[in-house]
VODRENKOL-181961 format. One record per atom (N, C-alpha, C): x negated, y, z; residue in one letter. Coordinates in steps of 0.2 Angstrom, whole numbers, plus 5000, padded with zeros to 4 digits. Layout:
REM residues N
XYZa ...
END
This chain:
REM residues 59
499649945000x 500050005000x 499650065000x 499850124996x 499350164995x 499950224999x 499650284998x 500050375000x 499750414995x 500050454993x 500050494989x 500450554989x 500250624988x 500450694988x 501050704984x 501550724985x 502050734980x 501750784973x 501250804972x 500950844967x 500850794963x 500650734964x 500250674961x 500750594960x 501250614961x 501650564961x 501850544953x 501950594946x 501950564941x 501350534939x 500550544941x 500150524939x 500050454942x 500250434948x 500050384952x 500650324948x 501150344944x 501750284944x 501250284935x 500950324931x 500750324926x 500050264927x 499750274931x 499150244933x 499450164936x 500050144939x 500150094941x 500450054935x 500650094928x 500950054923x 500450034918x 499850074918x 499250054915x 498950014918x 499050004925x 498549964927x 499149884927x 499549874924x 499849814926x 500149804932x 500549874936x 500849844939x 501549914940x 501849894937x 502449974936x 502849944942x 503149994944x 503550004952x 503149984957x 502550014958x 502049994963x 502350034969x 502450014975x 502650064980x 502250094983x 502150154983x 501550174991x 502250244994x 501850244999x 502150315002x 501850365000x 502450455000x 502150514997x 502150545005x 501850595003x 501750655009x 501550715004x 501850765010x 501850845007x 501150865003x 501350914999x 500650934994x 500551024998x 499851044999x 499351014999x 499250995005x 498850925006x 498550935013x 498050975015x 497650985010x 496951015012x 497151075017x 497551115017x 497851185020x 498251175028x 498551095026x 498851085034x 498651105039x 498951115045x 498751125051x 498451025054x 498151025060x 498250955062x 498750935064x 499450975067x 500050955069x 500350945062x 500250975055x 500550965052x 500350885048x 499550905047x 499350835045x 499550775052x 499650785056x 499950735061x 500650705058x 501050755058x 501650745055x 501650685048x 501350705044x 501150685039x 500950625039x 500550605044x 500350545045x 500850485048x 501250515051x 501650485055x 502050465051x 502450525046x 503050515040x 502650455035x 502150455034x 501650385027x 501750315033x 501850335039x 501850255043x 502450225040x 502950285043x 503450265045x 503850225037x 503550285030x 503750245027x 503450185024x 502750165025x 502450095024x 502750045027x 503050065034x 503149995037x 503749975032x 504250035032x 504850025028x 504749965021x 504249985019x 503849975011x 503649905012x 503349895019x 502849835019x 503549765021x 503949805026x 504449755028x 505049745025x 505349785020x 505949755014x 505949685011x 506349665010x 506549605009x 506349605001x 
END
């Protein structure tokens, strides 16, 4: 499972169908991080958990 910036999300599903695997799942988090606060990249981190596990544990 990867994370990826909502900036990058068209290039990430491009990159996933060239690489042989289209609908690859990873979690997105707000664009940019480089600018966040640590409460903000905290947040952030927390939001990519929360949807990995979702990602990792669906049926």
């Amino acid at each position: 499972m990867g994370v990826m910036t909502t900036q990058f999300i068209s290039a990430a599903d491009l990159m996933s169908r060239v690489l042989g695997m289209p609908g690859f799942a990873y979690a997105t988090i707000g664009h940019p991080v480089s600018s966040a606060t640590d409460e903000g990249l905290r947040a952030m981190a927390r939001m990519a958990l929360d949807q990995g596990k979702r990602l990792l544990l669906r049926a």
